[in-house]
N, C-alpha and C positions, 0 to 999 in steps of 0.2 A: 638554617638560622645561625650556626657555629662561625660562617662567612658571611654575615650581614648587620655587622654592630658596627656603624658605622653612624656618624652623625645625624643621618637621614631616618637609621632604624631609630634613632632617638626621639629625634625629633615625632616619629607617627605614631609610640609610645605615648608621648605625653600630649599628642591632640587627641587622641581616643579618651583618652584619662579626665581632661579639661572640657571634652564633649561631656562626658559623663556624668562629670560633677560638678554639672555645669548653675551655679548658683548657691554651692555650699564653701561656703567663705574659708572654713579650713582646710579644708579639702585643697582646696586651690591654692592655698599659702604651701602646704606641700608639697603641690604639685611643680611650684616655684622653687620650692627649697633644692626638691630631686632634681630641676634643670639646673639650677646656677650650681649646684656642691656635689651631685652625687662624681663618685673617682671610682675606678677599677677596683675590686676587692672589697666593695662596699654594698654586690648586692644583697648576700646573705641577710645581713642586718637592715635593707631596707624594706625585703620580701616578709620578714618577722616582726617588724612593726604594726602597730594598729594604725593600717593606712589605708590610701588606696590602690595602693600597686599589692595586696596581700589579696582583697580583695576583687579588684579589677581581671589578677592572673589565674585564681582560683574560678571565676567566673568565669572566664573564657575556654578554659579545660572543660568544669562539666558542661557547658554547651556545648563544646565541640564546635564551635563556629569558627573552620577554615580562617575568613577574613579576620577575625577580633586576635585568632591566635598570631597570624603574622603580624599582627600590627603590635604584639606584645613580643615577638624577636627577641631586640634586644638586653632585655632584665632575663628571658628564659635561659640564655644562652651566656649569661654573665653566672647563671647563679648552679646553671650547668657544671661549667669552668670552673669557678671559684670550689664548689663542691667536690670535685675531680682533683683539684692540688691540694687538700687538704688531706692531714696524714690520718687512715682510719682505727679506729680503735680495735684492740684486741678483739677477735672474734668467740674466743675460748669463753663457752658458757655464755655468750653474751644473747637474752631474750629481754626483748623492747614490746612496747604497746601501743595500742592504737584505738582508742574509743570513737565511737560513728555512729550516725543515724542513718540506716541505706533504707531502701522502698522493700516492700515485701516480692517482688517480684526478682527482686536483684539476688535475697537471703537465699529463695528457692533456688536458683542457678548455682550458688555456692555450694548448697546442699547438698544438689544431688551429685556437684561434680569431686564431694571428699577423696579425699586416695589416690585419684587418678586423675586431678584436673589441677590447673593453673590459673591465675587470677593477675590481672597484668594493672598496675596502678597506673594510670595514665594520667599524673599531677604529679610536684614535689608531696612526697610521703611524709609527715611529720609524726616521728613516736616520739615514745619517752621508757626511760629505765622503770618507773614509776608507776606499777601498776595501778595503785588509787588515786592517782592523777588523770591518770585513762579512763578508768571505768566514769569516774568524775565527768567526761568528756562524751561520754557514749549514751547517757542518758537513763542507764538504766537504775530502777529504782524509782524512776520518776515516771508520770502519765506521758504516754508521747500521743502521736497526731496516727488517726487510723491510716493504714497504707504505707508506714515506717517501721521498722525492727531499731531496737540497741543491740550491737555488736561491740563486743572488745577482741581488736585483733591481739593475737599471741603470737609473737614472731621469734623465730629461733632462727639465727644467723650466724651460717658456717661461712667456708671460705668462698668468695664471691670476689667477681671483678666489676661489679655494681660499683658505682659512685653513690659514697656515704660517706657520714662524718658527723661527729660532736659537736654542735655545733655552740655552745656554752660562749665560748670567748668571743662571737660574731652576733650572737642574737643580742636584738632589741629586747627579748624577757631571759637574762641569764640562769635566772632562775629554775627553769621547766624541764631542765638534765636533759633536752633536746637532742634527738641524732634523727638526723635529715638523710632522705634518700633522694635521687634523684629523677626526676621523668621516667616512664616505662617499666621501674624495675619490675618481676615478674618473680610470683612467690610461687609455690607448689601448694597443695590446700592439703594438709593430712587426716586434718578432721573437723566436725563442727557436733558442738554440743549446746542442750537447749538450759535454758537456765530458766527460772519461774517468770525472770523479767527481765529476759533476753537471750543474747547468744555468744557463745565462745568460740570462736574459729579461728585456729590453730594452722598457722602459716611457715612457710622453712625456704630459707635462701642459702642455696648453694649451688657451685659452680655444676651440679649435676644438672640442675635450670638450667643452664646457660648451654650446658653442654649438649643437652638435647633438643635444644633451637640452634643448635651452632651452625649445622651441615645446611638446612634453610637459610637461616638467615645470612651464607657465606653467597648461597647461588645467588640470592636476592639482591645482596649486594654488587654480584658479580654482574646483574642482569639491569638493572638500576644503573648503578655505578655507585665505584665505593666512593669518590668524592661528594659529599654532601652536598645538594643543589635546590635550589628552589623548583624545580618541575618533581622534584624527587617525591614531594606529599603530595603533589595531584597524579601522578603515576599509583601512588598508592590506593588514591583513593578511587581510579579506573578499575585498576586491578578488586578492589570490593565489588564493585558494580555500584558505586557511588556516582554516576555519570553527571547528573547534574549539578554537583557540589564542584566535581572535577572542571565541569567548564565553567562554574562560576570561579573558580581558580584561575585556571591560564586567562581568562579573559580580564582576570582581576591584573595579572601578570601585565599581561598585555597593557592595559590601559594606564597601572601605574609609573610604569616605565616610560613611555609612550615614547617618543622618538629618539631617546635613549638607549633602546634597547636593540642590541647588534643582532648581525645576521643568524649568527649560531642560535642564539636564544628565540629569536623569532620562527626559525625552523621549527625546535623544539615545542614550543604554544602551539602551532598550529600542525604540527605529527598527533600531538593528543588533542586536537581539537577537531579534525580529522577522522579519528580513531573514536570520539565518542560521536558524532554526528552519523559515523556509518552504524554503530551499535542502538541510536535512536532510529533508524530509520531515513536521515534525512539526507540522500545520497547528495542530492544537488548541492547541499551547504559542502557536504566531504569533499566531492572535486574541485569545489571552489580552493577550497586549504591544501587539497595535493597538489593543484596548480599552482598555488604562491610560494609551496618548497621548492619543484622543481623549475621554476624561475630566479628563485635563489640561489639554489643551489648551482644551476646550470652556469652561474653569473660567477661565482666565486669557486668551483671544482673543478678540477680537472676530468675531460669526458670522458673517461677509463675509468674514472674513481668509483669502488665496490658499494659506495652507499648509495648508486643510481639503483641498483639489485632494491633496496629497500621502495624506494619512491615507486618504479613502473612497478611493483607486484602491490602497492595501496592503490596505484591508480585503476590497476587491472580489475583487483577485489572489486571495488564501489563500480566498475563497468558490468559487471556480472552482475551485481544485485540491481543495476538498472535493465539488465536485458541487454546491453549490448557486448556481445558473446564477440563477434567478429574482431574489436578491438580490443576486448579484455585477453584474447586468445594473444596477439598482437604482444601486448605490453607485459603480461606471463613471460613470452619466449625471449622475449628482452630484460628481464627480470634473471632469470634463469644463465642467460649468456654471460650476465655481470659476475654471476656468482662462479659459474664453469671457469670463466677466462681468469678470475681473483687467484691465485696458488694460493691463497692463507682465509679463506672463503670461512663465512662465518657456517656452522652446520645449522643454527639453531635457524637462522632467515632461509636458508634454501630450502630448511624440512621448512617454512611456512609458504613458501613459492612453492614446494612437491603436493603440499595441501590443498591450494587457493586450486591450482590445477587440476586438480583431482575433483575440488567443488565443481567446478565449470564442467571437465566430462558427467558429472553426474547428471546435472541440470542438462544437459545435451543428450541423457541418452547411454553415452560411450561407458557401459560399466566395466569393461575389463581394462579399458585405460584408467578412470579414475579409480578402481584395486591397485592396480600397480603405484601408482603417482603417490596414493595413501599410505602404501606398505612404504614407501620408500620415507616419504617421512615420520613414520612412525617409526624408521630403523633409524632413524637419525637422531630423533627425541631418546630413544633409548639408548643409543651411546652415547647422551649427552648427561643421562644418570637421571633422566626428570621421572623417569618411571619410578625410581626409588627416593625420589622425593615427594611423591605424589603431586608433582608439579598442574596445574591447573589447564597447562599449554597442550599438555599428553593425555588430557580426559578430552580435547576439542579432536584429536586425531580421532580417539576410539567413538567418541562421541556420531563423528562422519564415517568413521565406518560402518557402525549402525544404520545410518540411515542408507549408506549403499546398500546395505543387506535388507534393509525394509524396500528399498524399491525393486528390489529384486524378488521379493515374496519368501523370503527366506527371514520370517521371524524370528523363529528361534538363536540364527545366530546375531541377530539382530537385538534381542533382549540380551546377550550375552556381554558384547561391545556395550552397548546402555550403562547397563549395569558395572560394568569395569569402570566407565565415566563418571557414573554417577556417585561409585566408594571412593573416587579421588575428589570429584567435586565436593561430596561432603565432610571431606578431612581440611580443605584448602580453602572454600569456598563459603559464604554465609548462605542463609537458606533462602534470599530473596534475589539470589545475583542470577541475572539472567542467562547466564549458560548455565547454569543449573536449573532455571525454569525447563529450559529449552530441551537438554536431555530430558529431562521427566516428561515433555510433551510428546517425543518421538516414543519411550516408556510405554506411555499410551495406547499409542497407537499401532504398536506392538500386541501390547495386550489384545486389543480389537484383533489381529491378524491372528491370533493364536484361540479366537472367537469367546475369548474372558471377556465379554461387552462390563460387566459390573467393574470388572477392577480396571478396564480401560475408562469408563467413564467418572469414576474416585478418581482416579491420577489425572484426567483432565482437566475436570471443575477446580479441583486442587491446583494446579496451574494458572487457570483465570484468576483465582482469589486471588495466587499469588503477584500473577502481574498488573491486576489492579491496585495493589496497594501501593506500588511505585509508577506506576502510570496513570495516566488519563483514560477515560474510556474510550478515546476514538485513535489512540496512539496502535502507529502503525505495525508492529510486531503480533499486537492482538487481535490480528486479520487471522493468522493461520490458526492462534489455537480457537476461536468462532467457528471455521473452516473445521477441525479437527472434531470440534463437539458437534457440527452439523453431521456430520459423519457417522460419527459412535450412534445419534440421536437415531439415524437412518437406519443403519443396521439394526438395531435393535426397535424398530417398526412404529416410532415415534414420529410420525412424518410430520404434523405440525410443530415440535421443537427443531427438527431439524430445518427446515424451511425459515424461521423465524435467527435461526445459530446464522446460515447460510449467508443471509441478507443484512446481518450489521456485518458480516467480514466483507461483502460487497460493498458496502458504502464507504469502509473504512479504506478499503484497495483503492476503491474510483476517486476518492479524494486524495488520498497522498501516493499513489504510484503512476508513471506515466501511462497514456494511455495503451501501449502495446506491451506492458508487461506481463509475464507467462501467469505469473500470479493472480492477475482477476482472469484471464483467462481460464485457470485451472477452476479457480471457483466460479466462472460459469457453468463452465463443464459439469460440475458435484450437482449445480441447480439441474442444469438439464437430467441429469441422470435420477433425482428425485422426483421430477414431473415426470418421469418417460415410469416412471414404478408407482407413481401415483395414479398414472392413465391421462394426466392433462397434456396431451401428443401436441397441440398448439404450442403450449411457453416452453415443453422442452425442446423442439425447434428452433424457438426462436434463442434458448439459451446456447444452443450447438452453436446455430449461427454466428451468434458473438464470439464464442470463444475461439471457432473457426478462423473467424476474420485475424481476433487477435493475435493466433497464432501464426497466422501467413504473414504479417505486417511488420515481426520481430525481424530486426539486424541479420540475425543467426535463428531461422525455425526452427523451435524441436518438433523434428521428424517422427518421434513417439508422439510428441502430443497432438501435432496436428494430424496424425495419422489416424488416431484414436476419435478426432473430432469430425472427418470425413466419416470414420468406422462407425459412428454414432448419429451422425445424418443419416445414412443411407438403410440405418436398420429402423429407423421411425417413419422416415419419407413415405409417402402413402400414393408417390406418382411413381409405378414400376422404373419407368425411364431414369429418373432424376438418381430412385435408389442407386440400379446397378451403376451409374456415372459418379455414384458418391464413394461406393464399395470400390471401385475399381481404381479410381485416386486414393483413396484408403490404403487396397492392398499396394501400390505403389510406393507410397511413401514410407509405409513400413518395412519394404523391403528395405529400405535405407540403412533402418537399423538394427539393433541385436535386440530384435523384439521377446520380450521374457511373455508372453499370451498367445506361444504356439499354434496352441488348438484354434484358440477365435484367428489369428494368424492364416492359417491353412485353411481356414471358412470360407474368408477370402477370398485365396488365393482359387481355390474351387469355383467361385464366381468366377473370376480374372480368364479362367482359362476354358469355359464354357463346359467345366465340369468332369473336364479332361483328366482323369487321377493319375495316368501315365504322363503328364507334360513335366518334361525337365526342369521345370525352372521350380517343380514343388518340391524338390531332393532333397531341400539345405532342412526343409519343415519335416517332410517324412523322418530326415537322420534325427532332425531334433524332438521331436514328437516320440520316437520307438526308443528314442536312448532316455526320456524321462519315462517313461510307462516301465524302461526295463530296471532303474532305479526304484521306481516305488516296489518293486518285486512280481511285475504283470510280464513275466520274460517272452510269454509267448506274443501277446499283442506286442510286443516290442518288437520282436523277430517280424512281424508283419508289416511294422512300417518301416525296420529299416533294410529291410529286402526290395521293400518299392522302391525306397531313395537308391537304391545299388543300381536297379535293372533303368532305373530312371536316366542316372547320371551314366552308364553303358552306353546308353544311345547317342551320347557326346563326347565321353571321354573315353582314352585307350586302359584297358585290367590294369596296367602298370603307372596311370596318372598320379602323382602325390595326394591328388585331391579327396582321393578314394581309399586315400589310409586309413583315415581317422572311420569311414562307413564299414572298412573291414576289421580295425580294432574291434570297433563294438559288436557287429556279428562273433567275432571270437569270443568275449565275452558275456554275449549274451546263451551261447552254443557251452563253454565253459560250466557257467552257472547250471544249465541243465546237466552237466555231467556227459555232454557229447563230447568226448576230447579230441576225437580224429576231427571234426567239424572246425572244434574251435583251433587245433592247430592247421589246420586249411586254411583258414580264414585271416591267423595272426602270420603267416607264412607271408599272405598278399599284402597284409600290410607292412611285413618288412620289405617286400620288393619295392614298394609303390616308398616309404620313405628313403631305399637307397639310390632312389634314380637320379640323372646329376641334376634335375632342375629343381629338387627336393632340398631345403633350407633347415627342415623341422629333424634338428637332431635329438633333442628333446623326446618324440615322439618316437624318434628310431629307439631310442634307451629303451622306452616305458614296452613297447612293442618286444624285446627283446625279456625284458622282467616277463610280461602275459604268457610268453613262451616258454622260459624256464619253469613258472609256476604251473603251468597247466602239463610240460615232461615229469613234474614232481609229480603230482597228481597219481600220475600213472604209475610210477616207483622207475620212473627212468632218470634215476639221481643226476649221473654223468652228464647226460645233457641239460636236467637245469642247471648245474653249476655252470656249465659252459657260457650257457646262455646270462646266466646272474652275472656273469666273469665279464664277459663282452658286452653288456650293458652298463657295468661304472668304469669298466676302460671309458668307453664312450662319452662318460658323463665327465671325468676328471680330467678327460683331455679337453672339452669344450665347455665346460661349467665351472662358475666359481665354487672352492672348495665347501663353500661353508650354503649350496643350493639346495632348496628344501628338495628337491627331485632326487636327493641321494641317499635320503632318509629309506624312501620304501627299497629300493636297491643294497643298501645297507641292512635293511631287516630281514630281508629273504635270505641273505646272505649268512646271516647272523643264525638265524631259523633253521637251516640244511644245518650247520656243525652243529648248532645244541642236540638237536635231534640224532647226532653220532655223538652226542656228549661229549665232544671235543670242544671244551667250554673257553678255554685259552684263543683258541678259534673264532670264537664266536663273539667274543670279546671283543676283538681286532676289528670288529665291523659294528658293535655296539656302542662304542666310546664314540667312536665318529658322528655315527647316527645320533648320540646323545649331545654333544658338541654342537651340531646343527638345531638340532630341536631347544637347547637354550638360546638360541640367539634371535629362533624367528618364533616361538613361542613366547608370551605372557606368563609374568613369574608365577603365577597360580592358574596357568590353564589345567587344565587336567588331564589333557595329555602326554603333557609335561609330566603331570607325575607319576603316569604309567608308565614313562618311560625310566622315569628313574629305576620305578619298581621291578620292569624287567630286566634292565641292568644287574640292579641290586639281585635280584632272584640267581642270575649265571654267575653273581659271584660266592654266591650260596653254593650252588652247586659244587663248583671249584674249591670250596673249602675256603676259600679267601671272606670269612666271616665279618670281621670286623672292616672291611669295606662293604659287605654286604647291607651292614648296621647302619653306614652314612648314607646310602641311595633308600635307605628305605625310609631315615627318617626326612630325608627330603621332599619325598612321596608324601608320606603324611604331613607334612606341613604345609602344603597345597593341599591336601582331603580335606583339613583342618577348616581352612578358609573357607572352602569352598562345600562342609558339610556333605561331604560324598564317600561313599565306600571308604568309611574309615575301621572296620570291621576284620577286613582284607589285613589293611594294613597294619593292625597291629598285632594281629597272628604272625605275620612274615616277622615282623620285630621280633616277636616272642622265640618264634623259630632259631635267629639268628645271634641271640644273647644265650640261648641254652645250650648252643652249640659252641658257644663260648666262655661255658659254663658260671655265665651269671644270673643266677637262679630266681635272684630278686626281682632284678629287670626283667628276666623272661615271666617269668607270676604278673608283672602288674602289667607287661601288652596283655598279657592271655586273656585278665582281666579285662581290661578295656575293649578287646575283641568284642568277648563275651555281652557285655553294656550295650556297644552299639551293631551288634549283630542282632539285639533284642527287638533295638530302637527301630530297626531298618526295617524287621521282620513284623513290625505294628503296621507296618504301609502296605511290605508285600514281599512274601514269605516267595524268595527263591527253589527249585528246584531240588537242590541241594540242603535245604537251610538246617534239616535236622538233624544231617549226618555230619556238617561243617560244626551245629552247636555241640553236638555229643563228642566231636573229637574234641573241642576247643576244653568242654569242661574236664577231660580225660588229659590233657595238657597242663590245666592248673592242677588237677590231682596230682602230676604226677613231679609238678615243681612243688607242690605242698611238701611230697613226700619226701623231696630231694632237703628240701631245708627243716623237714623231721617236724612238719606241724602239722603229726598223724591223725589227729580231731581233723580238721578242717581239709585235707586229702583225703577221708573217706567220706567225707559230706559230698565232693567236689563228683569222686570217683560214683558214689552211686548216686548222684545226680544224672552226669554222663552212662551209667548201668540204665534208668528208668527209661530216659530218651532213648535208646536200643532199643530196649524190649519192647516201647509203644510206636516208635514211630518208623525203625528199619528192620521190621520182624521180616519171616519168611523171603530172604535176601542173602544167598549166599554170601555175596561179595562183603556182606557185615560181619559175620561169623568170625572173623583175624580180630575186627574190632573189637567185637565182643568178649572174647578170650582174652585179649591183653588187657581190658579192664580188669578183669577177673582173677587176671594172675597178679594185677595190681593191689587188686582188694584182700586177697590172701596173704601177701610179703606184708598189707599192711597190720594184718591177724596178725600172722606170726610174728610181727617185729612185737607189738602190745602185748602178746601173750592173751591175746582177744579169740576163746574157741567160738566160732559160730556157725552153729548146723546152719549151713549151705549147701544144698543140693551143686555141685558144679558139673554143669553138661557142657565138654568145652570141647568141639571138634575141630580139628583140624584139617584147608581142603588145601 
């Protein structure tokens, strides 16, 4: 607006105004008066008039009507300015007021947000010095209309870079001791009080506000652009998920300009035009507008120029959400080369090209390329500090991680990623904007995986609500969550809701997605699989069928899916012939990929080979089959399949192949785990030969293979050669791996492990800092192994005496427990520990305490191993800081509290009896200090 006061903003001012008031004779004589006389410096006094630009501009605010607001421009942005050159009044002592009638719905939001919330005035603010001129203004005292509150704002105004001012010598009513604030200012709310007949709420303007929007509102600007532009409010209003407003914006853009408007500008309209057409669903309109950039663009840039890197990675995106994989792959790798070949390469576009990429492997299949692709822009988003802004752009990375993790069958860390998404989406995000639907919908579905059907089917339905209230019922997005609750429905033996879920996401695909998209494909597939558990073997055939088809017919097949839809004919097919020829394309094409359904995998694969359990080509399913069995902890069935993939792959390949490292790792580990340690070093032996041979690539593996080795010579107490082996496994890795690779973490803590264990903690140091170095950078600031790490940091400097750095790693630690409501019990004993060693007795008393608190809280869910001899020392700890700060009442409370817990819970227990007694001599120093004689029997042995 600031750059659009120009004749023409005038001019559409005053046809909106002459629309308006279109038959009221004075009105119009004004509106006359404003075009022929109003001058620069004149709008204060014409906004303060009883007119129609007072109410015309006041009207177009609380609507919020995009269009009415740019067409009112020029007077915002005069009265802006004019506001901003005026000099402001002392702030010392200065509280103004503000009387209103707001909706009872608005007062509640106030309410609850006292002390800890802001309130953003989105109009010129009008108070007064005059508190009974306000209250006058606010109603109270008088009947009002049911559904309104009287509020008198209380405003207390410190130093501030708000635009304000006096506005006495410029107002049409001089009289009203006026001081105007301008557009947006933003109060802090301290308190709200209720009065018999109405409300006080108590508002504070200081650059503390400002300061703590500042670091936001700098990237925003950075991200935007700080030159104020007209695409700048419809970008904003993408960024809400205002989508439909936003193209009623550019397309307003567009049309008012209409052949006037240059190439740059026209790019811009149709980037966010583009960009909301693919977030409705409507791909075909999105390539339309990526196509008219890159004709422009191509027309006017030079073909090196780094903003092609933007264009092919939108065109790739909207190729993917069409199914065509072949050429979205295509235009990614040309997205990507703009960015590599650019030296001054934007980070923020290539982490969204590492992204886009990573979506496309996922949709294909390829999960360990789309991990990588993902990790890579999530390490980008976080050097670019969005983590620590809770930027909205770095909850879509964690967000796609989750769903990697959900298609992998790995919920739990799949709820993890979600939920990191979802505490950014809800700091940044409103509650109906559709990537926050969208996380909560994968939420769901999580739940379902972790077999919560109830709290998966809440957070679903919950989702439809939500996306019906901003959509239509047959809009396209609201296929998957129909799909998602057919599902929940199914699992939980609902078979006619699910059926019914099923079949509006059907209709809504076959209508707006083309015909060979994986998507109705996929939910044929759910149909079919609900008749084939229903027993109607007819329609779920015919639903295989379809989705078969569909899936052969895509650009790019995915190999899981259609593999999965052979795998799903042939177990219904009821003509023996037809099955096994369905099974055996099945197991075919799944060998294609890194199929995560082993077991059904290998079922297969048994057909395929007429049952043959010795044929080679089942080796890759035996290793991956015995190496999950020997993670769930079934070591011995594990040791049985991955002996057949050994003797299997034997028959092809020579003892010393690279290929047969990774089947002899895991025999060593699995030999390990039993406690066979000559086995397991037999085994990790082969698999260092077979990774040093010269056609062997995987240095990686040589490391890890040489760690298994050291730790399992530990094992035995043959020190010398695990360090050997620990020594020549991060040679290894620092000479081919970047410094800061998570592979040097475990390498780093075995290392770290052997010296604490000789208590050469200096030592041990030297391999922990590093290890800790690494785990902040590829760790989330509140993972929790993050804070373990701190914690054991912080623990060896404890040992070492080095207290007061042991005090920062630990509260590091806990400031991750905190968030994350976890073992904060731990934590604050090691605190306690570490202040009393520092002899600050106060601080050490209130961890102890807190230990105490939540070791209670944690022991209500589920009472540890340890839990009574951890509480008995902890309260033996505050006694014994009670006693240290001489508040002998409350340290013999403390101490035979910790006395009771001995005698009931760690009785006949040698190992307590040291305990015991040093209470005991505790309770005694505390007699004798009072002068307190008390027959005490003391039986205090010492072993």
């Amino acid at each position: 607006m600031e750059n659009n006061r120009d004749d023409r903003a005038k001019k559409d001012l005053i046809d909106v105004c002459r629309k308006r008031y279109e038959g009221n004779i004075t009105e119009q004589q004004r509106i006359t008066e404003f075009e022929n006389n109003y001058r620069s410096g004149q709008a204060i006094h014409w906004y303060t008039r009883d007119s129609f630009l007072y109410r015309s501009v006041n009207r177009a605010f609380r609507t919020a009507d995009i269009d009415i607001i740019y067409q009112f421009r020029f007077i915002i942005a005069e009265i802006h300015e004019q506001l901003a050159s005026l000099s402001r009044p002392s702030t010392a002592n200065l509280v103004v007021y503000r009387g209103q009638l707001i909706s009872t719905e608005e007062m509640r939001i106030i309410e609850a947000n006292q002390e800890k919330g802001f309130i953003s005035m989105n109009t010129f603010l009008s108070t007064t010095e005059n508190c009974d001129q306000a209250v006058g203004f606010s109603g109270i005292g008088t009947g009002v209309p049911e559904g309104l509150k009287c509020v008198l704002y209380k405003i207390t105004i410190g130093e501030t870079r708000q635009p304000f001012a006096r506005i006495d010598g410029l107002s049409a009513i001089p009289t009203e001791n006026e001081i105007l604030f301008s557009i947006g200012t933003v109060f802090r709310i301290d308190s709200v009080e209720e009065w018999p007949s109405g409300w006080e709420v108590s508002l504070n303007l200081t650059t503390e506000v400002e300061e703590r929007f500042e670091m936001l509102m700098k990237h925003f600007l950075d991200e935007i652009g700080q030159k104020p532009t007209l695409a700048m409010l419809g970008k904003f209003l993408m960024m809400q998920g205002d989508y439909n407003r936003a193209k009623r914006y550019f397309e307003f853009l567009l049309d008012m300009n209409g052949s006037d408007t240059d190439d740059e500008g026209r790019v811009i309209c149709y980037e966010y035009l583009a960009n909301i057409s693919d977030e409705k669903g409507e791909y075909e309109k999105a390539m339309y507008y990526h196509h008219q950039i890159l004709n422009i663009q191509q027309r006017r840039l030079n073909p090196d120029d780094p903003y092609f890197t933007q264009i092919y990675n939108n065109i790739a995106a909207t190729q993917m959400a069409l199914g065509q994989y072949d050429e979205a792959a295509k235009n990614f790798e040309l997205s990507i080369s703009y960015d590599v070949q650019n030296q001054s390469y934007d980070k923020r576009g290539l982490s969204i090209s590492y992204n886009n990429v990573a979506t496309m492997y996922t949709e294909l299949g390829d999960y360990t390329n789309a991990a990588h692709y993902y990790e890579k822009a999530l390490e980008n988003q976080l050097e670019l500090g969005l983590g620590a802004l809770k930027h909205p752009d770095i909850a879509i990375i964690y967000h796609n991680l989750a769903t990697l993790y959900d298609d992998m069958k790995q919920p739990e860390r799949a709820i993890q990623y979600y939920e990191e998404a979802l505490t950014i989406q809800k700091v940044s995000l409103p509650p109906e904007h559709p990537a926050r639907i969208v996380t909560e919908s994968g939420l769901a579905m999580a739940y379902l995986q972790m077999n919560n059907n109830t709290l998966a089917l809440q957070t679903c339905l919950a989702v439809l609500d939500s996306k019906l209230k901003i959509h239509p019922p047959n809009f396209p997005s609201l296929s998957k969550t129909y799909m998602n609750l057919g599902y929940i429905y199914q699992d939980s033996g609902d078979f006619n809701k699910a059926e019914e879920q099923y079949k509006i996401a059907l209709q809504i695909n076959e209508r707006h997605l083309p015909a060979n998209h994986p998507q109705t494909g996929k939910n044929h597939q759910l149909i079919g699989d609900l008749y084939d558990e229903m027993g109607k073997t007819k329609e779920a055939l015919n639903h295989y069928q379809q989705a078969r088809y569909i899936f052969q017919i895509q650009d790019t097949p995915s190999f899981t899916e259609l593999g999965k839809a052979y795998v799903n004919l042939g177990t219904i097919e009821t003509v023996s012939s037809k099955a096994i020829d369905y099974l055996e394309q099945g197991l075919s094409t799944l060998l294609r990929v890194d199929v995560i359904d082993k077991r059904k995998a290998l079922d297969l694969g048994l057909e395929l080979v007429n049952y043959d359990e010795n044929h080679p080509s089942l080796s890759n399913y035996y290793h991956g089959l015995g190496a999950t069995f020997a993670d769930q902890g079934n070591i011995e069935k594990g040791l049985e399949y991955v002996q057949k993939a050994l003797n299997n792959m034997l028959k092809i390949r020579d003892p010393d192949h690279p290929i047969l490292g990774p089947i002899y790792n895991t025999l060593g580990d699995c030999y390990n785990e039993l406690k066979k340690h000559d086995q397991a070093i037999e085994y990790y032996q082969k698999a260092i030969n077979a990774y040093k041979q010269p056609n062997a690539q995987n240095l990686r593996s040589l490391a890890m293979a040489y760690v298994s080795m050291g730790s399992t010579h530990y094992d035995i107490n043959d020190q010398e050669k695990a360090i050997e082996y620990y020594r020549m496994a991060l040679d290894l890795q620092l000479k081919n791996l970047e410094p800061d690779d998570p592979d040097l973490i475990v390498t780093y803590w075995y290392l770290a492990s052997y010296y604490e264990d000789r208590e050469d903690y200096t030592a041990a140091l030297t391999y922990l800092i590093p290890k800790l170095t690494i785990q902040e950078k590829v760790l989330s600031s509140f993972d929790l192994e993050l804070a373990d790490a701190y914690h054991d940091v912080g623990t060896i400097y404890f040992f070492n005496k080095q207290y007061q750095c042991a005090v920062e790693l630990y509260e590091k630690s806990l400031n991750i427990r905190r968030q994350q409501k976890s073992r904060l019990a731990s934590a604050y004993d090691a605190l306690g520990d570490a202040y009393k060693s520092l002899y600050e007795f106060d601080a050490a008393l209130n961890n102890y305490e807190m230990a105490i608190k939540h070791l209670i809280e944690e022991g209500e869910k589920e009472k540890s191993d340890d839990y009574y001899e951890v509480l008995c020392t902890l309260y033996k700890s505050v006694g014994t800081m009670q006693q240290r700060l001489n508040l002998l009442d409350e340290a013999q409370k403390s101490l035979q509290q910790s006395l009771a817990l001995c005698d009931t819970y760690l009785i006949n227990n040698e190992e307590h009896d040291e305990l015991r007694c040093n209470i005991l001599k505790s309770l005694a120093q505390i007699d004798k200090t009072t002068q307190k004689i008390t027959s005490r029997s003391l039986v205090c042995s010492i072993y």
